[in-house]
MDTraj code that builds the backbone (N, CA, C; nanometers):
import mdtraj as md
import numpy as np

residues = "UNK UNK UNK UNK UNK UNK UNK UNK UNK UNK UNK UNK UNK UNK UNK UNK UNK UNK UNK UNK UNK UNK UNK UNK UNK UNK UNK UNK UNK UNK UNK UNK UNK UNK UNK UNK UNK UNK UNK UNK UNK UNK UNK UNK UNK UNK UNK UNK UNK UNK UNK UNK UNK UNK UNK UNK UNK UNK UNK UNK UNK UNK UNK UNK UNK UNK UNK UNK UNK UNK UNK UNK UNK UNK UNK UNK UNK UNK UNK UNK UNK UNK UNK UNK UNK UNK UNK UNK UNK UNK UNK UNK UNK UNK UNK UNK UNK UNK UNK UNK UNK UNK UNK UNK UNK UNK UNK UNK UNK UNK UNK UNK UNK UNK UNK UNK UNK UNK UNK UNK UNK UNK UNK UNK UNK UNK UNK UNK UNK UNK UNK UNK UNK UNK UNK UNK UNK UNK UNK UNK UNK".split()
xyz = np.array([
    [-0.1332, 0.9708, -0.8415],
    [-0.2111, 1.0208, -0.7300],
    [-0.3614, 1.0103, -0.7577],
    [-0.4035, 0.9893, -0.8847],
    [-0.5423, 1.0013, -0.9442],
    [-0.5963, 0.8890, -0.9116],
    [-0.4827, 0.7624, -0.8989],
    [-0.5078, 0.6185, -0.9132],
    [-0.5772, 0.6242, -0.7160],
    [-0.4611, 0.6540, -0.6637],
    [-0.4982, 0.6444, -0.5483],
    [-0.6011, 0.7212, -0.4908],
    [-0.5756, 0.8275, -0.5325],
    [-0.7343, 0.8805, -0.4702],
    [-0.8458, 0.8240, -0.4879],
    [-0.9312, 0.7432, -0.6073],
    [-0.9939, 0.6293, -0.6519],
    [-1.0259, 0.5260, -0.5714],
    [-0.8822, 0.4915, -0.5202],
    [-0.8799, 0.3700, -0.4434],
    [-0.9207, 0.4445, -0.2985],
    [-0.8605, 0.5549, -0.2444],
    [-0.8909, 0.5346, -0.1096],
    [-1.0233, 0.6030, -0.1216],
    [-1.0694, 0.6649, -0.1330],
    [-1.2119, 0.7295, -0.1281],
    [-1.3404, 0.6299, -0.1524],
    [-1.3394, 0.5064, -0.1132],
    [-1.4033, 0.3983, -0.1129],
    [-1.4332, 0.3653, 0.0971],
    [-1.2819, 0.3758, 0.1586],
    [-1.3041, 0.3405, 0.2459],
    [-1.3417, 0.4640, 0.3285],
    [-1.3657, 0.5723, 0.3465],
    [-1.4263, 0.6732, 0.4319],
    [-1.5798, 0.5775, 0.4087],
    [-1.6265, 0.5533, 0.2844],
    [-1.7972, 0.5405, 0.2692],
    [-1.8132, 0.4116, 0.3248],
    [-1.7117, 0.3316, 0.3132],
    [-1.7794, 0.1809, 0.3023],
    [-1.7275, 0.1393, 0.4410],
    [-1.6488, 0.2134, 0.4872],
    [-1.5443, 0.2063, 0.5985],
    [-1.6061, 0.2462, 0.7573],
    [-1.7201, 0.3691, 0.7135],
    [-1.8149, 0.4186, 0.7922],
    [-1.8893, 0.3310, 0.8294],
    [-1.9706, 0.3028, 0.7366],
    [-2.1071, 0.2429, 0.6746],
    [-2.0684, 0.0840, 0.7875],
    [-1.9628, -0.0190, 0.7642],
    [-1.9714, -0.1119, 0.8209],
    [-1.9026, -0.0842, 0.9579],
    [-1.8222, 0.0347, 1.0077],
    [-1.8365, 0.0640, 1.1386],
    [-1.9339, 0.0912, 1.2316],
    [-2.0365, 0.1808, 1.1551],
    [-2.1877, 0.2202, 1.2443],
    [-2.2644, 0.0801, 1.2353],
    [-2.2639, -0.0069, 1.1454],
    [-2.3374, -0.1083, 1.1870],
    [-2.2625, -0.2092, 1.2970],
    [-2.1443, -0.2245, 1.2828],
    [-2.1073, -0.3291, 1.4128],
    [-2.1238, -0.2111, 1.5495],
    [-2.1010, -0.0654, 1.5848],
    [-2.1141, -0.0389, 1.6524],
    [-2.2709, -0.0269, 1.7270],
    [-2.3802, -0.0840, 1.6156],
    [-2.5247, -0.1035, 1.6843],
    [-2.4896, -0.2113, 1.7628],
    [-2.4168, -0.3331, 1.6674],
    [-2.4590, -0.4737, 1.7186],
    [-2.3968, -0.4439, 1.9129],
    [-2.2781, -0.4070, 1.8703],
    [-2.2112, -0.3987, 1.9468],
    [-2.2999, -0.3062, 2.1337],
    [-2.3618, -0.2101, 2.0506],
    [-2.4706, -0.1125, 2.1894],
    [-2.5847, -0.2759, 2.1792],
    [-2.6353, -0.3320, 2.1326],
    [-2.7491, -0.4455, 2.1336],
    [-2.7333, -0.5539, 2.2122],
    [-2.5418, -0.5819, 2.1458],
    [-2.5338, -0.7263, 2.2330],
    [-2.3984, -0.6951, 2.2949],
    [-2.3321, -0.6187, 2.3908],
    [-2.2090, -0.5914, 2.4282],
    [-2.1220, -0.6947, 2.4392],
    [-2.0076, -0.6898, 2.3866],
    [-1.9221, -0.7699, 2.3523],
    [-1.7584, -0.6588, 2.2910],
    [-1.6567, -0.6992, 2.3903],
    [-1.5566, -0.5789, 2.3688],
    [-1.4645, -0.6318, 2.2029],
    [-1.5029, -0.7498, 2.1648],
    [-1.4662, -0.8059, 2.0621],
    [-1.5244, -0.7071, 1.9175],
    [-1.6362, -0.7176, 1.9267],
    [-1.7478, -0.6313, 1.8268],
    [-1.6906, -0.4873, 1.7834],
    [-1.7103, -0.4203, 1.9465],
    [-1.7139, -0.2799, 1.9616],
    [-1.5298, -0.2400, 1.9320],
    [-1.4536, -0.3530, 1.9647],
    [-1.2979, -0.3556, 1.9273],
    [-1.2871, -0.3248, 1.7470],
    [-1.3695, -0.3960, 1.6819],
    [-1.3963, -0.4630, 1.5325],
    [-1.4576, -0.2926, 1.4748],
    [-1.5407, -0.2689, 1.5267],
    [-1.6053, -0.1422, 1.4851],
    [-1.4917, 0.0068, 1.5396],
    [-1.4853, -0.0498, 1.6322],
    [-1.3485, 0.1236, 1.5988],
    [-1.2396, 0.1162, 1.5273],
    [-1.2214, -0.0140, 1.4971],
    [-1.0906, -0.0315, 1.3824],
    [-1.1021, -0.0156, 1.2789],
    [-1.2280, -0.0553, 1.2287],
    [-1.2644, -0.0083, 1.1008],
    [-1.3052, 0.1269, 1.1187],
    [-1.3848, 0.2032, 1.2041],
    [-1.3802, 0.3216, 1.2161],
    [-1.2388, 0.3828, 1.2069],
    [-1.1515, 0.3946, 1.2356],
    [-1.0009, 0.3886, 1.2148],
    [-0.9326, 0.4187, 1.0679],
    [-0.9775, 0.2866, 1.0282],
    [-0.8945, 0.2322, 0.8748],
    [-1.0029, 0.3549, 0.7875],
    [-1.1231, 0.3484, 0.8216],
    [-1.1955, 0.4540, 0.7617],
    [-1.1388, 0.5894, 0.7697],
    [-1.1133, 0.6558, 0.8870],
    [-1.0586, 0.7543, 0.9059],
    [-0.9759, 0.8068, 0.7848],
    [-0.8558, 0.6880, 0.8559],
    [-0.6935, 0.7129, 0.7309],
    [-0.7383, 0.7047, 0.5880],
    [-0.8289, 0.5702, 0.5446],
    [-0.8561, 0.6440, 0.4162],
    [-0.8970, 0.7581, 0.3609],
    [-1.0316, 0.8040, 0.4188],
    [-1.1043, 0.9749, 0.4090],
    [-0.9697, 1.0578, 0.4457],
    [-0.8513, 1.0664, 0.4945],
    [-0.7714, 1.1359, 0.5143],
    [-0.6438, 1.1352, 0.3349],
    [-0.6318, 1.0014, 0.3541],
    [-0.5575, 0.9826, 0.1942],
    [-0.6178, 1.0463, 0.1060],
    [-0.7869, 1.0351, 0.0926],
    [-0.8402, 1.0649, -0.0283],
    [-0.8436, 1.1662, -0.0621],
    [-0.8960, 1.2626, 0.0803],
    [-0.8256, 1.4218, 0.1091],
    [-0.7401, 1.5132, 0.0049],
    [-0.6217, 1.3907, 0.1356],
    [-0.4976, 1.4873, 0.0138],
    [-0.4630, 1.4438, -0.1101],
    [-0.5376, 1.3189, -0.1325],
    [-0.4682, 1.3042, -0.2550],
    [-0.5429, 1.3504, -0.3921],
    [-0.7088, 1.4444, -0.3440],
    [-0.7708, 1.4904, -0.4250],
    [-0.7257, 1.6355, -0.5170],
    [-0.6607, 1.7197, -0.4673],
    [-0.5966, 1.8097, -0.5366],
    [-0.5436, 1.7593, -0.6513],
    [-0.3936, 1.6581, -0.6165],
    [-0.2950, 1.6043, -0.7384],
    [-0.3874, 1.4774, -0.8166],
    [-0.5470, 1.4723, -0.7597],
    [-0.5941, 1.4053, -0.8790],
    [-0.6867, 1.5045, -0.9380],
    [-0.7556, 1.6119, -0.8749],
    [-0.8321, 1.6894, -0.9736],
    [-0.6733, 1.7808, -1.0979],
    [-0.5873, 1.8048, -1.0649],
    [-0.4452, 1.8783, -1.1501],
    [-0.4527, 1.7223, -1.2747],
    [-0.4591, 1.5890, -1.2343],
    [-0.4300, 1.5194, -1.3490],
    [-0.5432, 1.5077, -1.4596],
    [-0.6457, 1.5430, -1.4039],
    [-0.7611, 1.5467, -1.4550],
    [-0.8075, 1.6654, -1.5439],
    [-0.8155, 1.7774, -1.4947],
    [-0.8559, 1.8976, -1.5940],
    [-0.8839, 1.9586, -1.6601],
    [-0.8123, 1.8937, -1.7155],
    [-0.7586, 1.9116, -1.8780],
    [-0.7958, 1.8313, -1.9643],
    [-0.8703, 1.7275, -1.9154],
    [-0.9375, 1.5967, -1.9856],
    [-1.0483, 1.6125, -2.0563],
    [-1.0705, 1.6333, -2.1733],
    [-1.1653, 1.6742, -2.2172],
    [-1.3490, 1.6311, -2.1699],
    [-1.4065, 1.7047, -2.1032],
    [-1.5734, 1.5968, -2.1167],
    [-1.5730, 1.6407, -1.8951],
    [-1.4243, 1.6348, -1.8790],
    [-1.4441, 1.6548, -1.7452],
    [-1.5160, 1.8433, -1.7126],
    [-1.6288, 1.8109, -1.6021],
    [-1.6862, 1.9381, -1.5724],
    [-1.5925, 2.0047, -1.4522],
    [-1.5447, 2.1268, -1.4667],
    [-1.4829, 2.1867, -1.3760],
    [-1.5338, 2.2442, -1.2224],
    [-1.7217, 2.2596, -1.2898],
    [-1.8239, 2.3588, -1.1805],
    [-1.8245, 2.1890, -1.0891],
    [-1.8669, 2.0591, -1.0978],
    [-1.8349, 1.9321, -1.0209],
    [-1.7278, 1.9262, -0.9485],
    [-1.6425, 1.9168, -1.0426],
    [-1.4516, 1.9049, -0.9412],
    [-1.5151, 2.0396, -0.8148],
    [-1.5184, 2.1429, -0.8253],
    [-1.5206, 2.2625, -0.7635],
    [-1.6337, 2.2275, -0.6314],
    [-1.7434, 2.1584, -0.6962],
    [-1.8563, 2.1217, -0.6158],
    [-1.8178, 2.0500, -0.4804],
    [-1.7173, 1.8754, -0.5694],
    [-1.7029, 1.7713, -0.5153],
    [-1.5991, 1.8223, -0.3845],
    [-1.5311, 1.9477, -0.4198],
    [-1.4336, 1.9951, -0.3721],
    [-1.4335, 2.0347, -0.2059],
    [-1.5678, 2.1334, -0.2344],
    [-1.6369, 2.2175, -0.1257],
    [-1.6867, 2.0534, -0.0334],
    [-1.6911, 1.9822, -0.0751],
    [-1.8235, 1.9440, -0.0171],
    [-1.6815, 1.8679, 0.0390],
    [-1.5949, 1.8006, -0.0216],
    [-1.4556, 1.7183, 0.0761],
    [-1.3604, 1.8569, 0.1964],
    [-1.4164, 1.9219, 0.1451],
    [-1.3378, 2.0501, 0.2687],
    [-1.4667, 2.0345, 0.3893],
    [-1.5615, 2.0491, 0.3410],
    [-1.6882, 1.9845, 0.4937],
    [-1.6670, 1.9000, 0.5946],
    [-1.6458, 1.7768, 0.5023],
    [-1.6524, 1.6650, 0.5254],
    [-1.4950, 1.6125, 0.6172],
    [-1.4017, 1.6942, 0.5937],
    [-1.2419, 1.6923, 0.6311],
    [-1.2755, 1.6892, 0.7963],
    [-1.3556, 1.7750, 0.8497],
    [-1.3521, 1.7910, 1.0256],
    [-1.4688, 1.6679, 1.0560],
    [-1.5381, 1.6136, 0.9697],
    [-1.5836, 1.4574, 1.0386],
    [-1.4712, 1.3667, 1.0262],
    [-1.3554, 1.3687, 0.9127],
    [-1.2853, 1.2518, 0.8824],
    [-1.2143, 1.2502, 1.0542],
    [-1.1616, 1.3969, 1.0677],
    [-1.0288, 1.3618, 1.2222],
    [-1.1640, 1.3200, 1.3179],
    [-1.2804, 1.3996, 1.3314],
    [-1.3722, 1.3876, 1.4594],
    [-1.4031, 1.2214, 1.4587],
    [-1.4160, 1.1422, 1.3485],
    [-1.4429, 1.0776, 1.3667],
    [-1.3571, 0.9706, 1.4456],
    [-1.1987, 0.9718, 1.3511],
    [-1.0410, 0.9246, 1.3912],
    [-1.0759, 0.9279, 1.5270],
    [-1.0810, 1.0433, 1.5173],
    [-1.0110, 1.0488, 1.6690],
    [-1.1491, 0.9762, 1.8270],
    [-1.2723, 1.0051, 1.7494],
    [-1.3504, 0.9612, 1.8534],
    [-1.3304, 0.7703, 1.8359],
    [-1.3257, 0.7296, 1.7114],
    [-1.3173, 0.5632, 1.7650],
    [-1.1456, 0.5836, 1.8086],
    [-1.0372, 0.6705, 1.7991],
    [-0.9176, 0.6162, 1.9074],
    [-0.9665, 0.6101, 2.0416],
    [-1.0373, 0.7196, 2.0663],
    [-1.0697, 0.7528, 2.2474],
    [-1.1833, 0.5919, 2.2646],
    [-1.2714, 0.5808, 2.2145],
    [-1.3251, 0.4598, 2.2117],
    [-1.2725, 0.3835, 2.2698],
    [-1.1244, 0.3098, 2.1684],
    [-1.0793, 0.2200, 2.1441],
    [-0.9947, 0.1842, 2.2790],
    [-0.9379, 0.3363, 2.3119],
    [-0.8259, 0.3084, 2.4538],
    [-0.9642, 0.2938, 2.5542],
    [-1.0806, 0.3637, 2.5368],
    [-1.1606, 0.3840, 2.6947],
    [-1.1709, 0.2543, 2.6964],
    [-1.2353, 0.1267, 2.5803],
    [-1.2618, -0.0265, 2.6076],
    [-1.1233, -0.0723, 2.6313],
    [-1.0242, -0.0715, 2.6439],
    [-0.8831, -0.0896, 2.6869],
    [-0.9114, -0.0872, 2.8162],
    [-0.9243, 0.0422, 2.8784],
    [-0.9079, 0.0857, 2.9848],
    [-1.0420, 0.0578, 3.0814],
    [-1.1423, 0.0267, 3.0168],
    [-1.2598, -0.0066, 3.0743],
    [-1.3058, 0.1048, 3.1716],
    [-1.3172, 0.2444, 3.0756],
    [-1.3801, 0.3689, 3.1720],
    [-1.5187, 0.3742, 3.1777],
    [-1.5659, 0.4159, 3.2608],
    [-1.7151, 0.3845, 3.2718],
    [-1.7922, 0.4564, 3.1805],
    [-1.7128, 0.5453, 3.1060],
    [-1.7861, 0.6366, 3.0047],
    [-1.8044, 0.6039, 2.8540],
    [-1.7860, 0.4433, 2.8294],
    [-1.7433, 0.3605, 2.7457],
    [-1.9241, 0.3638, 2.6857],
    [-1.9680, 0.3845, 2.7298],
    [-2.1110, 0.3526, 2.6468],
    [-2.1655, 0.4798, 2.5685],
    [-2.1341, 0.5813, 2.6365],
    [-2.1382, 0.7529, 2.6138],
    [-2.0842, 0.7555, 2.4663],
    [-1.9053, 0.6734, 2.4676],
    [-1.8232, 0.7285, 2.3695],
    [-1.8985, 0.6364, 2.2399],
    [-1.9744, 0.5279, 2.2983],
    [-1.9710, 0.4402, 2.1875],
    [-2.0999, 0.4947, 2.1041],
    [-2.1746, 0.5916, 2.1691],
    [-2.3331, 0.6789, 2.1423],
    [-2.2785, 0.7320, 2.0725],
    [-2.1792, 0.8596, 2.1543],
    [-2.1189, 0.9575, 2.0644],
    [-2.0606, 0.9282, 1.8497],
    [-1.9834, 0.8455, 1.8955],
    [-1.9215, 0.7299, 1.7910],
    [-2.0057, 0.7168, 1.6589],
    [-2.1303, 0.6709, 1.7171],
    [-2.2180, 0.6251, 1.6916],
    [-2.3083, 0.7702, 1.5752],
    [-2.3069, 0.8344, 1.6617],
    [-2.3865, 0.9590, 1.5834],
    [-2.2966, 1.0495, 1.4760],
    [-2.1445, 1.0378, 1.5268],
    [-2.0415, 1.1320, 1.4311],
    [-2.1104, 1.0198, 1.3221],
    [-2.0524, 0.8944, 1.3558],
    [-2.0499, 0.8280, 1.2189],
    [-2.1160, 0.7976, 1.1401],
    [-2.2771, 0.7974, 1.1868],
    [-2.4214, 0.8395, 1.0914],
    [-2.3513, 0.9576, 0.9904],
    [-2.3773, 1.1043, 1.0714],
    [-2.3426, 1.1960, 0.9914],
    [-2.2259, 1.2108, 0.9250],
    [-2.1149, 1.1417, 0.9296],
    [-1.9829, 1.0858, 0.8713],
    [-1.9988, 1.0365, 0.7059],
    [-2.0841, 0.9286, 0.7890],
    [-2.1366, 0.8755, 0.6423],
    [-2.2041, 0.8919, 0.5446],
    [-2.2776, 0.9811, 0.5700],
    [-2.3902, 1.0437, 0.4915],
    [-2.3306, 1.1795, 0.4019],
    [-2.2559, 1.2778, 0.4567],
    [-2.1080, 1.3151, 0.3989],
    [-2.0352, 1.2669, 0.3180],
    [-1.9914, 1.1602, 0.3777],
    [-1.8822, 1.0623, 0.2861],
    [-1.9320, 1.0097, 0.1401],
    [-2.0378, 0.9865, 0.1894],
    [-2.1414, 0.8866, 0.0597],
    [-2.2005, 1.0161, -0.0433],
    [-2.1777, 1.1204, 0.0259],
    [-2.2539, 1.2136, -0.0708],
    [-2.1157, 1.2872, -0.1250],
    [-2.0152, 1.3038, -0.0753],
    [-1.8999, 1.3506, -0.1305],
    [-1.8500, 1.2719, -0.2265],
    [-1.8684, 1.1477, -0.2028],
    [-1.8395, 1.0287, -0.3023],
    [-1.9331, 1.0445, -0.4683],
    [-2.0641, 1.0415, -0.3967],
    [-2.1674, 1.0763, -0.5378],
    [-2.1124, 1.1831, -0.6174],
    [-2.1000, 1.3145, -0.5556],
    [-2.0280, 1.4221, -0.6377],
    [-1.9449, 1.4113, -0.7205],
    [-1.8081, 1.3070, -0.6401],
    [-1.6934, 1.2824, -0.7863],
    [-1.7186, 1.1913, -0.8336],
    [-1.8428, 1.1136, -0.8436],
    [-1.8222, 0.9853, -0.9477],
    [-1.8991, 1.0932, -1.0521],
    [-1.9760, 1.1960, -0.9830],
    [-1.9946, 1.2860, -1.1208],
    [-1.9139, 1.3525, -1.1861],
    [-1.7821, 1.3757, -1.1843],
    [-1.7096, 1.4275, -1.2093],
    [-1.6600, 1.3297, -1.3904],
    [-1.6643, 1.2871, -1.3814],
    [-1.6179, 1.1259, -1.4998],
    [-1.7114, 1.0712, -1.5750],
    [-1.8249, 1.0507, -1.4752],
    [-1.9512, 0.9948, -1.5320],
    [-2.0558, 0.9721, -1.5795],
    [-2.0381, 1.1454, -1.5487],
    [-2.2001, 1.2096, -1.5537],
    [-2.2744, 1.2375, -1.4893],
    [-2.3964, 1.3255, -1.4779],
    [-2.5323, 1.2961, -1.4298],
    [-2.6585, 1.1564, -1.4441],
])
top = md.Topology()
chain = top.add_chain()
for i, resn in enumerate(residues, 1):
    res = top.add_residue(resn, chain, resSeq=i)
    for name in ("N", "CA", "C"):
        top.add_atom(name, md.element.get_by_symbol(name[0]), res)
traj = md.Trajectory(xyz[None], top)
């Protein structure tokens, strides 16, 4: 579970990060291809920040006990992924509504893609800083 948490806690940050940028291109040069491209990865981002979630408990339990590891970090990195948990669904769930409104072609399609747009600034900035925390956890200051 240690392995995987590792692995998925990459795509909330990096997963964000290249969703908010296709969702500029996408408000710049409209194109339902783009803005399709950017809620999916907004998406795949989601489910990862959701894996990494749960799978942070059964990796801070394998960890612990490891000598050199700081406990007041784990505890830190901890607080700060319980924050960050109500951007992972807000976010999910705002590129699904996205994703069906450009489906459905509702006129409120530019609103959701603003909205989108701003969770996932502050998404990321969360994500990337929840991320910094546990690479301190192993690595140091």
């Amino acid at each position: 579970m240690a392995y995987l948490h590792l692995l998925s806690n990459h795509f909330p940050i990096l997963g964000s990060l290249f969703g908010i940028l296709l969702l500029v291109v996408a408000l710049l040069k409209p194109n339902l291809n783009t803005t399709f491209s950017a809620y999916i990865i907004l998406i795949i981002s989601g489910i990862g920040g959701i894996v990494a979630y749960f799978t942070g408990e059964p990796a801070e339990e394998s960890i612990e006990h490891v000598r050199g590891i700081s406990h007041k970090v784990i505890h830190i990195h901890e607080e700060m992924a319980e924050n960050s948990l109500f951007f992972i669904f807000l976010l999910t769930a705002t590129a699904i509504i996205g994703l069906w409104a450009e489906r459905a072609k509702w006129e409120s399609t530019k609103k959701i893609e603003l909205f989108a747009l701003v969770v996932g600034i502050v998404a990321f900035i969360l994500f990337a800083f929840t991320g910094y925390l546990g690479g301190h956890i192993r690595h140091g200051a």
